[in-house]
C-alpha positions in Angstrom: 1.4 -5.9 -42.7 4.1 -8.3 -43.9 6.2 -5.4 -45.5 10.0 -6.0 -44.3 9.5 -2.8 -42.5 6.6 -3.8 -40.5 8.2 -7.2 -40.0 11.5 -5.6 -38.4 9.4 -2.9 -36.4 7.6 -5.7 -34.8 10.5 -7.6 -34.0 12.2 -4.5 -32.4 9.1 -3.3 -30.9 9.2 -7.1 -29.2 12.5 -6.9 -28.0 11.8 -4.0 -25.9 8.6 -5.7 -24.6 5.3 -3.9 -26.8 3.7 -6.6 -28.8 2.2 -5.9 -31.8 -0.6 -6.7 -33.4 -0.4 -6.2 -37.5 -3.9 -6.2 -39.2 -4.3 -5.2 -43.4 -6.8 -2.7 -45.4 -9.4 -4.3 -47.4 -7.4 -2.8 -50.7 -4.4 -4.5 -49.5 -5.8 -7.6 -48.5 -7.9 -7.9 -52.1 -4.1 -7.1 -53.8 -5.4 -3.7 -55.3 -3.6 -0.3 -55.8 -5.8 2.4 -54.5 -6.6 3.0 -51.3 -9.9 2.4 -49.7 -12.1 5.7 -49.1 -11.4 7.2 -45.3 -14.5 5.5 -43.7 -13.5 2.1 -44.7 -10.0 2.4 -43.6 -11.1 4.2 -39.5 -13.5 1.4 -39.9 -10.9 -0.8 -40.1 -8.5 0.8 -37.5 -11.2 0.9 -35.0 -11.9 -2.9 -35.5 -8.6 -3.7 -35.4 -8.0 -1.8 -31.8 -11.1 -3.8 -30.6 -9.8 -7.3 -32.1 -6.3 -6.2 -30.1 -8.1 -5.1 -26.5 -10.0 -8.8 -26.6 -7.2 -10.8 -27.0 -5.4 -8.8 -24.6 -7.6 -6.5 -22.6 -5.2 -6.5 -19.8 -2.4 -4.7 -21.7 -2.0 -1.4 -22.1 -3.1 -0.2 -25.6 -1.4 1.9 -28.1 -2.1 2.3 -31.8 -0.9 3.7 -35.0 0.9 2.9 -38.0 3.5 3.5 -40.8 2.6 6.2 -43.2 -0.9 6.1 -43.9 -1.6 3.4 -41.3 -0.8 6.2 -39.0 -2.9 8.9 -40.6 -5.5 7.2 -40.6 -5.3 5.7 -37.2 -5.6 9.5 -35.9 -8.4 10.1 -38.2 -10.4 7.0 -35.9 -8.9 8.9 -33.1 -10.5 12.1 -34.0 -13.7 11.0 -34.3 -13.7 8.9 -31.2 -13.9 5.4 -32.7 -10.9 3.8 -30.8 -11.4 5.5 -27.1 -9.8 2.0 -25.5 -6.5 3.3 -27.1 -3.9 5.4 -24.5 -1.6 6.6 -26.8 -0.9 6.7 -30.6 2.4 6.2 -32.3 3.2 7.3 -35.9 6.3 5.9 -37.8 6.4 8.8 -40.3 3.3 11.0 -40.2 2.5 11.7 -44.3 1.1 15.3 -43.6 1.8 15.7 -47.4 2.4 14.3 -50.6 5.8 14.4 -51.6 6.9 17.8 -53.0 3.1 19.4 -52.2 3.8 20.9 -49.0 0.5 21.1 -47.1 -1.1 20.7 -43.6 -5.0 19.7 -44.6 -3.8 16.2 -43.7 -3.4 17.3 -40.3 -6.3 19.7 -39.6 -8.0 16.2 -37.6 -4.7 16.2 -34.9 -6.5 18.8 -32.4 -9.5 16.8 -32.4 -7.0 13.7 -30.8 -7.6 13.5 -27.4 -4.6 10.6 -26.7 -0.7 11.7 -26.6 1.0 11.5 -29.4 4.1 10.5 -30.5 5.5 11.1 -34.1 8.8 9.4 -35.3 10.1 11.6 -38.1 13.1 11.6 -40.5 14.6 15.0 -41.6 15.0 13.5 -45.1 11.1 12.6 -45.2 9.5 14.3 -48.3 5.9 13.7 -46.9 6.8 16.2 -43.9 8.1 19.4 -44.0 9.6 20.3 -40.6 8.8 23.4 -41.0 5.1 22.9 -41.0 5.1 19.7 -38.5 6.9 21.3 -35.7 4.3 24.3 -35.1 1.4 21.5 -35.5 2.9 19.6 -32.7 4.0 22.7 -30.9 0.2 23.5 -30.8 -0.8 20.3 -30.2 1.1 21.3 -26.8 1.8 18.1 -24.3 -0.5 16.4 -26.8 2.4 15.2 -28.8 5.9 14.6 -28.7 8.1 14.9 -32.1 11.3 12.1 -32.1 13.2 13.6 -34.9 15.6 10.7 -36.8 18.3 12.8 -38.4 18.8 11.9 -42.3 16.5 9.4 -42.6 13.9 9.2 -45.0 10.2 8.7 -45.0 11.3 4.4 -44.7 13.4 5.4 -42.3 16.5 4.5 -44.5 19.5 6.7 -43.9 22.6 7.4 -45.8 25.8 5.7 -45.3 27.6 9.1 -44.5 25.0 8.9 -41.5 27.2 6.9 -39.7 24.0 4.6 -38.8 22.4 1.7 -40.5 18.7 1.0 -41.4 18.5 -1.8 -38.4 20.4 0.8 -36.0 17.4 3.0 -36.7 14.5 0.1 -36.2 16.0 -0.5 -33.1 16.2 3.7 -32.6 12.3 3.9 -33.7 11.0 0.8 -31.3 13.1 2.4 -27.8 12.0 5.5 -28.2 8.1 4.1 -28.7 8.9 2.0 -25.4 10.6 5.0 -23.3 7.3 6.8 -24.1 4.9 4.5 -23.7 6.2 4.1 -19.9 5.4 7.8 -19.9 1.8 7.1 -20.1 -0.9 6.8 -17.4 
């Protein structure tokens, strides 16, 4: 939750007026490598959504994550663990591993009953557009796809972009505020 990513999302996501609240997974918190097993980690989504309605059950609530953050925030979604929840937000779905092509990790999605909003760079090697579009395409008005052209699963782009990293932080946290206003 402290990764200079997360740090600089949240700070953008502040400036246009969504606060945050950043919570860890028991492996990161005890400093080791491999992630915990899938119940742990919805376990630990769906406590962290309940920790963020209390201490402010009079905002609206979104949730999701970077990477796997996000992934597994959908899983919770899926099996109804985080119902207080209006809309999820993922900052580069990982429907893959890199150079593995796949769409298991995404078989959960039409189980999500809450919009969707996924934030993807044409350079990210944990998403093939050509299988994430027809998932979201099916996944109708469920989900909305921002595509950020040439950047990479961090969200880093190349010079020749003509944009930097922070023009992109500040890119990812509007477009999460434009839809979130969508939202009923």
């Amino acid at each position: 939750m402290r990764h200079p990513f997360m740090t600089a999302l949240s700070r953008e996501l502040g400036a246009e007026k969504i606060a945050t609240f950043r919570y860890q997974f028991p492996y990161m918190e005890n400093r080791r490598k491999a992630p915990d097993r899938p119940p742990t980690l919805t376990s630990t989504v769906a406590a962290a959504v309940k920790a963020a309605h209390s201490a402010a059950p009079e905002l609206p609530l979104l949730a999701g994550g970077k990477s796997m953050g996000g992934r597994m925030t959908s899983t919770a979604a899926s099996e109804s663990l985080i119902p207080e929840v209006r809309g999820l937000v993922f900052f580069g779905f990982p429907l893959h591993p890199p150079k593995q092509p796949a769409t298991k990790r995404g078989d959960h999605l039409a189980r999500v009953e809450q919009p969707m909003l996924f934030l993807q760079g044409t350079r990210d090697d944990l998403a093939d557009f050509k299988l994430l579009k027809p998932i979201c395409k099916k996944l109708d008005d469920r989900a909305t796809l921002h595509i950020i052209e040439g950047a990479d699963h961090s969200f880093h782009v190349l010079k020749s972009s003509g944009k930097s990293d922070a023009e992109i932080l500040r890119e990812l946290a509007h477009t999460t505020a434009e839809w979130a206003a969508t939202l009923q």
